[in-house]
BAZA-171989 format. One record per residue (C-alpha): residue in three letters; x, y, z. Coordinates in steps of 0.02 Angstrom, whole numbers, plus 50000, padded with zeros to 5 digits. Example, Ala and Ser with C-alpha at 12.3 -4.5 7.8 and 13.67 -1.06 7.14 Angstrom:
2
ALA506154977550390 SER506844994750357 
! end
This chain:
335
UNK479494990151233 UNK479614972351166 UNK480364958251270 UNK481684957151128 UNK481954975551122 UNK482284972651323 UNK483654961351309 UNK484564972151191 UNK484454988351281 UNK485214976051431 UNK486574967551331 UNK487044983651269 UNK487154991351454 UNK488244976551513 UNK489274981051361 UNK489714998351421 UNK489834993151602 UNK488305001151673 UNK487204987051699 UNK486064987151869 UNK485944970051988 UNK483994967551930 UNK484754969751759 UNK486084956851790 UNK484774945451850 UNK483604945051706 UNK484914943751592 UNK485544929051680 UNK483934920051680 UNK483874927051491 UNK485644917251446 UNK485474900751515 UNK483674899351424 UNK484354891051271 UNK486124889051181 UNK485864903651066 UNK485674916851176 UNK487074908151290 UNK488154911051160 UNK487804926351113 UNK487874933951276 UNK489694926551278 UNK490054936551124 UNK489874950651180 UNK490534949751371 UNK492324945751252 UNK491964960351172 UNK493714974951236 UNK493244991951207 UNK494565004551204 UNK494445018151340 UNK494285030051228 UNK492475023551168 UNK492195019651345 UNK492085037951376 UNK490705042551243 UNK489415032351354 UNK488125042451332 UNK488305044951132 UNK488605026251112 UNK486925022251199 UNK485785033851090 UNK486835027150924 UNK486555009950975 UNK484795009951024 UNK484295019050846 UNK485175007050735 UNK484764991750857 UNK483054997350820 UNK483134998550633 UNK483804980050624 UNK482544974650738 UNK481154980850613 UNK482344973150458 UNK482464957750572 UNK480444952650561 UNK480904947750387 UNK482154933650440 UNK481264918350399 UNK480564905150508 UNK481904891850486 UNK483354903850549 UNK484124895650720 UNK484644914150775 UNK483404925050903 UNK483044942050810 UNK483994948850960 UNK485684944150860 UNK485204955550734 UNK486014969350845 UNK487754958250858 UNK488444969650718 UNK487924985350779 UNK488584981250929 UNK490444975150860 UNK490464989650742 UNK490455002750880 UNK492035007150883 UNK492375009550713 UNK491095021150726 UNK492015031350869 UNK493635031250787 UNK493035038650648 UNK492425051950707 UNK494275055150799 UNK494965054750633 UNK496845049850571 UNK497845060550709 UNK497345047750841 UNK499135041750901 UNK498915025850985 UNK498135013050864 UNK497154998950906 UNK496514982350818 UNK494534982450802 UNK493874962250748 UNK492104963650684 UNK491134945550651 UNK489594945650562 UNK488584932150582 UNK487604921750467 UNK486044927350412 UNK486674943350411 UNK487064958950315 UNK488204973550404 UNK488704989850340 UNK490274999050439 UNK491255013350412 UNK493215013050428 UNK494065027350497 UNK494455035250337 UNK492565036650314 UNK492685020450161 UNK491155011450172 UNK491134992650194 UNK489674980950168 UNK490114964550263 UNK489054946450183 UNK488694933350305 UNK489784923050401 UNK491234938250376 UNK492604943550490 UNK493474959650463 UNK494944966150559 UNK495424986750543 UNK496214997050652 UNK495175012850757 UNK496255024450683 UNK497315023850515 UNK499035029850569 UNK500365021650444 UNK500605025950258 UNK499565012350205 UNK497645010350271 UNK497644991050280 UNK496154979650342 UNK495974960650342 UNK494584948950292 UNK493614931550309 UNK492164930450203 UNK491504942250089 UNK491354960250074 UNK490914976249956 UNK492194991649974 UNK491785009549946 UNK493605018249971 UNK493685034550016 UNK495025043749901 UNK496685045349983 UNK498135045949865 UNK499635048949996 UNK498935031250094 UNK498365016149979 UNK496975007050031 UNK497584987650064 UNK496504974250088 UNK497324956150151 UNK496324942050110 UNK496914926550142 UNK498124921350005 UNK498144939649922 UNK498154958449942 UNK497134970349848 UNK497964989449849 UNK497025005549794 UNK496865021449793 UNK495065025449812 UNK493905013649723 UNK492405001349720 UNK492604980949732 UNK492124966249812 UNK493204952649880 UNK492624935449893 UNK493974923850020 UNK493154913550121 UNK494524903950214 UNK493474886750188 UNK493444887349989 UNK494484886649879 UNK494644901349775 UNK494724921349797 UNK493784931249692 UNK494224951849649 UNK492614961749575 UNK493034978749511 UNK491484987649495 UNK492625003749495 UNK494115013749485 UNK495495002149462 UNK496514989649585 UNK498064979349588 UNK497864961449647 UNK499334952549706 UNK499714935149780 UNK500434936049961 UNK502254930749918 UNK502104946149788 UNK502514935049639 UNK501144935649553 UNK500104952449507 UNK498714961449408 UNK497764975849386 UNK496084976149361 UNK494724988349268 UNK493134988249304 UNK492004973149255 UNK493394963549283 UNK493764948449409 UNK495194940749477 UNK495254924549512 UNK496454914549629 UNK496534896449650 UNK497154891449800 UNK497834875549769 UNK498994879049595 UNK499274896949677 UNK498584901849510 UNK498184921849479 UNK497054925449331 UNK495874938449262 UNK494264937949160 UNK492684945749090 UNK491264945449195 UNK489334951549241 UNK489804962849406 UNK487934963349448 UNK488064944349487 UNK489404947049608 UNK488874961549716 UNK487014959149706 UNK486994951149857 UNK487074968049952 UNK485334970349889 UNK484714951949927 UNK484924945349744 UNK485934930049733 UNK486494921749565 UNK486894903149535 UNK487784902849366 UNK488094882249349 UNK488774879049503 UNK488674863149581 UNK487374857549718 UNK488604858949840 UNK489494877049817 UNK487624881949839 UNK487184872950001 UNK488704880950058 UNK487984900650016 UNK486234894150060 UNK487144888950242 UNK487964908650241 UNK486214918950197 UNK485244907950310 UNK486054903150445 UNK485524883950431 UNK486274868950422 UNK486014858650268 UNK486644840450225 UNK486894833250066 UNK486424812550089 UNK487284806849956 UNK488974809849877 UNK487934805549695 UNK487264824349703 UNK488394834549758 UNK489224838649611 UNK487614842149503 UNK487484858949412 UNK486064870949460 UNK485644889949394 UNK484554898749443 UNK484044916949529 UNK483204921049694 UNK482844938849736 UNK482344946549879 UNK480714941649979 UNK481094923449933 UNK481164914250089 UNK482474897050105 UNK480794887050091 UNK480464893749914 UNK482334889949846 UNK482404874949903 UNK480784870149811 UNK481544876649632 UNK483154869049668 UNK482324853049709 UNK481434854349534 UNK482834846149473 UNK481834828949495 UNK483424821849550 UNK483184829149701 UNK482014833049858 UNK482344840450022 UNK481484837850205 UNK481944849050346 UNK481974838550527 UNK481894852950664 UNK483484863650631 UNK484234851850486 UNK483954854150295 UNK484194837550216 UNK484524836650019 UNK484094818849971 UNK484414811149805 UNK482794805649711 UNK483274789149651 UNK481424786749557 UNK481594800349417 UNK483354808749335 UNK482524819849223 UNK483724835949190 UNK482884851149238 UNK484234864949216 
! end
């Protein structure tokens, strides 16, 4: 067993309470090596698990270690200039236990609880709600969701970004609060885009069909599928268009499209897939419109050189910084 591998199987024993004093010990020398696993570690000691999951010890240790182990082989992928130890690459496994468990209790379970799973960035996570819908969480996304569905309507709560497979349920619609607006189905697929730092919401019906509605309930649409809704957060605007789902939800498969958005709105996603830090020198650039398409396998070094074709630009990367310089010698337009 790797070192890494170690640390996890110990992390995930002090997460169920049956953690050994040598155990303790190594895991203390392990957490005060550097600020990353330091803050992991504190992650997951703030971690409550009901006392329900607590029970299933035994169950939760073999479903850990097998997914824990899948990541970690996903994980040799992550590139060099991530700031995370692969060992975070369990972090969602590890948050989404108990929606596993309640799951498999089902809806009858009376006394419902609220479950917060944060994925970090850098990562992908897929979860399963109690109702069995599927939910593919982006980087950087929080999702709160109760172990057991118990009311009329199966409502969850997000921060980020996030592709929903609903399981069918026609006597409970499906509602999803994010930020500004709610999204109600039946059984359907989308993705919601809310990040609570920008400043738009974006509704992707690949699907089935949804209603869309502002959180004051004022304004409201209903979607079919291949199209998006779009809310602007500042006008408290609601509108619907026409658009190429693929370029939404292809990040789920590592695909990510820039369709001429500025310098700046990509940084930001760049920041999210990554999990870097990436400063933009000069105010002159920010706004600069970029396209372009990276598919999986390209690492952040790669990107960065085709966005920096645009010879108004170049980058340098200063331990764990990214800068994006402008090129004040040549303003030839590229894209």
């Amino acid at each position: 067993m790797s070192e890494e591998n170690n640390f996890i199987d110990i992390l995930r024993n002090e997460l169920i309470h049956d953690i050994s004093d040598r155990e303790k010990a190594v895991l203390e020398d392990w957490s005060h090596s550097n600020d990353d696993n330091r803050s992991f570690r504190q992650l997951i000691r703030e971690m409550k698990l009901s006392s329900e999951i607590e029970k299933k010890e035994e169950e939760m240790k073999s479903y850990i270690l097998q997914e824990v182990h899948k990541r970690i082989n996903r994980s040799r992928y992550i590139r060099r200039l991530l700031k995370i130890s692969t060992v975070a690459a369990s972090i969602a496994i590890l948050l989404g236990m108990t929606g596993y468990f309640s799951y498999k209790e089902g809806f009858n379970q009376v006394n419902s609880q609220p479950i917060e799973m944060s994925n970090p960035f850098g990562m992908l996570s897929t979860i399963t709600l109690p109702d069995g819908s599927k939910v593919i969480l982006n980087a950087g996304t929080t999702i709160t969701y109760p172990n057991a569905f118990v009311s009329k309507n199966r409502e969850v709560e997000i921060n980020g970004e996030a592709f929903f497979e609903v399981a069918h349920d026609a006597e409970h619609p499906f509602i999803v609060k994010a930020n500004q607006i709610n999204v109600e189905v039946l059984g359907t697929q989308f993705n919601v885009k809310a990040y609570e730092e920008d400043d738009w919401i974006e509704v992707s019906l690949s699907e089935g069909k949804v209603e869309v509605q502002s959180e004051d309930k004022k304004r409201r649409i209903f979607l079919s599928p291949g199209e998006q809704a779009y809310y602007d957060k500042h006008n408290h605007s609601l509108t619907t268009r026409t658009v190429d789902i693929a370029h939404y939800t292809s990040w789920r498969n590592g695909i990510y499209y820039f369709r001429a958005l500025p310098l700046k709105e990509i940084v930001k996603q760049l920041e999210r897939i990554f999990n870097v830090n990436i400063c933009i020198t000069s105010s002159n650039i920010e706004d600069i419109i970029l396209t372009g398409d990276f598919l999986r396998g390209e690492n952040l070094e790669q990107i960065l050189r085709v966005i920096t074709a645009d010879k108004r630009l170049k980058y340098r990367i200063e331990e764990y910084m990214i800068y994006i310089d402008e090129n004040k010698r040549a303003r030839k337009r590229i894209y």
